[in-house]
C-alpha positions as CSV (number, residue, x, y, z in Angstrom):
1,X,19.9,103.6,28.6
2,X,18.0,105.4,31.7
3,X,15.6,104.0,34.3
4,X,12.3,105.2,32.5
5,X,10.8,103.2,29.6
6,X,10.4,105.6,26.3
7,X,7.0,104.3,25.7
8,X,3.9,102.7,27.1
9,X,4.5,99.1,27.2
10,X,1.5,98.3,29.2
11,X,1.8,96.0,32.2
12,X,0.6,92.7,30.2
13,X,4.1,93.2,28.2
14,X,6.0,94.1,31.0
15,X,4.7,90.9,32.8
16,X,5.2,88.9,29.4
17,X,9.0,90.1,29.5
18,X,9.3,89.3,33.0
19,X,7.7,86.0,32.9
20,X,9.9,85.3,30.0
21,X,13.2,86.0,31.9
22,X,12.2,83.9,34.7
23,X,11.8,81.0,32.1
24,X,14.5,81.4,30.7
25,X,17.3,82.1,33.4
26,X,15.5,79.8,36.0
27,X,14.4,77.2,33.8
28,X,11.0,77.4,35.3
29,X,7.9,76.4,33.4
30,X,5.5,79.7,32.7
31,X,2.5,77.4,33.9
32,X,3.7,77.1,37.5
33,X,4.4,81.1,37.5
34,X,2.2,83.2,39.9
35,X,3.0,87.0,40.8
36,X,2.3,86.1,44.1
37,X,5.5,84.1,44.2
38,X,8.7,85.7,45.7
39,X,11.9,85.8,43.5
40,X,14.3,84.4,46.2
41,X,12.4,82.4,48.3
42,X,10.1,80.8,46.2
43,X,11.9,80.2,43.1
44,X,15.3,79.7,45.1
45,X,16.9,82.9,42.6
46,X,20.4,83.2,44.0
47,X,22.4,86.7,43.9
48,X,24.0,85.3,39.9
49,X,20.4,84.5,38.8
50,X,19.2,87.5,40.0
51,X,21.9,89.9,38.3
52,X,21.0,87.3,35.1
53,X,17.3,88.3,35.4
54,X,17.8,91.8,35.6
55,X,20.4,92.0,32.4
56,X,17.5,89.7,30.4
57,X,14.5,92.1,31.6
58,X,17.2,95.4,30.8
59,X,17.8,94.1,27.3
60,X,14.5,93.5,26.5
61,X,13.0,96.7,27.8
62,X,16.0,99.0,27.0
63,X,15.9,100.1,30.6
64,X,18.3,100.1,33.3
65,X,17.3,98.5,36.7
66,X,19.0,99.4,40.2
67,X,18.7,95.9,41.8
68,X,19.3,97.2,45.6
69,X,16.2,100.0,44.7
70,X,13.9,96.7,43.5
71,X,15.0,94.6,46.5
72,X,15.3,91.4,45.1
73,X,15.8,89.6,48.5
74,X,11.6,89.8,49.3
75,X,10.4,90.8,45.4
76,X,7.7,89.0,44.5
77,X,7.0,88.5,40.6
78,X,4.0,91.3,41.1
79,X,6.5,93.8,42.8
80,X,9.2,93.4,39.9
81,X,6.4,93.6,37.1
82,X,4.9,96.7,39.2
83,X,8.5,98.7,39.3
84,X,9.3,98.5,35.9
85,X,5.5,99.9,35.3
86,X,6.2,102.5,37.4
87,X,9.6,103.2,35.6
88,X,7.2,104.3,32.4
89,X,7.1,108.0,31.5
90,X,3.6,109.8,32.0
């Protein structure tokens, strides 16, 4: 795996996978999910949910994801979506 997407996703899927892995590791419901909201603060993520998020988003994308270059500790759900977009080849 590298750090660039193969193909195009399109941001709708990337925010579909990421909304996904928030639902899943958090055990949040989707309707209370705004990309607005911070990954830490707002949906009280801890360092073991975080690394959980970014395996679930990694496997789904076949990507990898440097954590300390996304800085989780003030991500918000827009910022996450937005680097893995800009992780897509030209």
């Amino acid at each position: 795996m590298n750090n660039v997407l193969p193909i195009n996703l399109g941001r709708q899927r990337i925010r579909k996978v990421v909304f996904a892995a928030l639902v899943d590791v958090l055990a949040l419901d989707e309707a209370t999910l705004e990309e607005s909201l911070k990954v830490v603060e707002d949906l009280d993520a801890d360092s073991m949910s975080i690394l959980a998020l970014v395996i679930v988003i990694e496997d789904a994308l076949s990507i990898e994801i440097d954590p300390a270059e996304l800085h989780m500790s003030d991500a918000t759900i827009g910022h996450v979506i937005d680097y893995i977009s800009g992780q897509q080849e030209p």
